[in-house]
C-alpha positions in Angstrom: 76.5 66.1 112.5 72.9 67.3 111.7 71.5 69.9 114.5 67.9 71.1 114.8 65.2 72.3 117.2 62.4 70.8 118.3 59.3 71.9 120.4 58.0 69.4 123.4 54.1 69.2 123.1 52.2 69.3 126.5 51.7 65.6 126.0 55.9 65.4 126.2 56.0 64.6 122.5 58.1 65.6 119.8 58.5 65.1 116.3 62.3 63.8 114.7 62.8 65.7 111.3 62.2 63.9 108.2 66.0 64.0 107.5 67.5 63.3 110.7 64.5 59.9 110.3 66.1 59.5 106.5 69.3 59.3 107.7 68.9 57.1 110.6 66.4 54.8 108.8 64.0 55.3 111.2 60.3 54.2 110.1 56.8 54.3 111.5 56.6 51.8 114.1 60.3 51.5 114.5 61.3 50.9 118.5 64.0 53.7 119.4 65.8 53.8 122.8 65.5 56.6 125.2 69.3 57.3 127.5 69.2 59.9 129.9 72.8 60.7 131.8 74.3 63.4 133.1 71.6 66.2 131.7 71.9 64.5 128.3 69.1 62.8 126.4 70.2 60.2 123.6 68.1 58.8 121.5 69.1 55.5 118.9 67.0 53.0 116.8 66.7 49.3 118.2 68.6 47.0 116.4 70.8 43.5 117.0 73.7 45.1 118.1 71.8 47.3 120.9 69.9 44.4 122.3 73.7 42.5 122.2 74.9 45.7 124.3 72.8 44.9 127.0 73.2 41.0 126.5 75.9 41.2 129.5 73.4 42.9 131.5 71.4 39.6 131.9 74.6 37.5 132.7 75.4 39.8 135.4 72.2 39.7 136.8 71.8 35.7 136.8 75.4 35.8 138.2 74.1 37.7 140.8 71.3 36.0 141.9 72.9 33.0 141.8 75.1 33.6 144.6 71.4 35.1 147.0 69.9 31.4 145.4 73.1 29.8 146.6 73.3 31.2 150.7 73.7 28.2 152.6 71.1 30.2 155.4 67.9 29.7 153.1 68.2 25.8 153.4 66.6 25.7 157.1 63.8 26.2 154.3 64.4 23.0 152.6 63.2 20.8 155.9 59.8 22.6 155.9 59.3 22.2 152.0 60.3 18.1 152.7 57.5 18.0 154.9 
């Protein structure tokens, strides 16, 4: 575990140490995630395996909305779209 400090510019920026960037292969123009929870601010380079994380994310969702596409109460609708 690697610990350091770093100062927030007025602009909310900071910088990640060159070693803690080495270590992480973390490159210019690399997309990193921001997590916030519970006071705690993590921060991890995008990859495959974080966009498969939230893969479920999207199957919940669709799950979801299918059942609000599916209420039997929207298809008075359906007779004015026929028109």
């Amino acid at each position: 575990m690697i610990i350091k400090t770093v100062k927030v510019s007025g602009k909310g920026q900071i910088a990640i140490p060159l070693n803690i960037r080495k270590i992480s292969g973390i490159n210019k123009g690399d997309n990193l995630i921001i997590i916030q929870e519970n006071g705690k601010i993590l921060i991890e380079k995008m990859s495959e395996k974080i966009k498969d994380d939230f893969s479920d994310i999207l199957k919940l969702s669709e799950i979801s909305l299918k059942e609000v596409w599916d209420n039997e109460s929207d298809e008075i609708w359906n007779q004015y779209i026929k028109k």
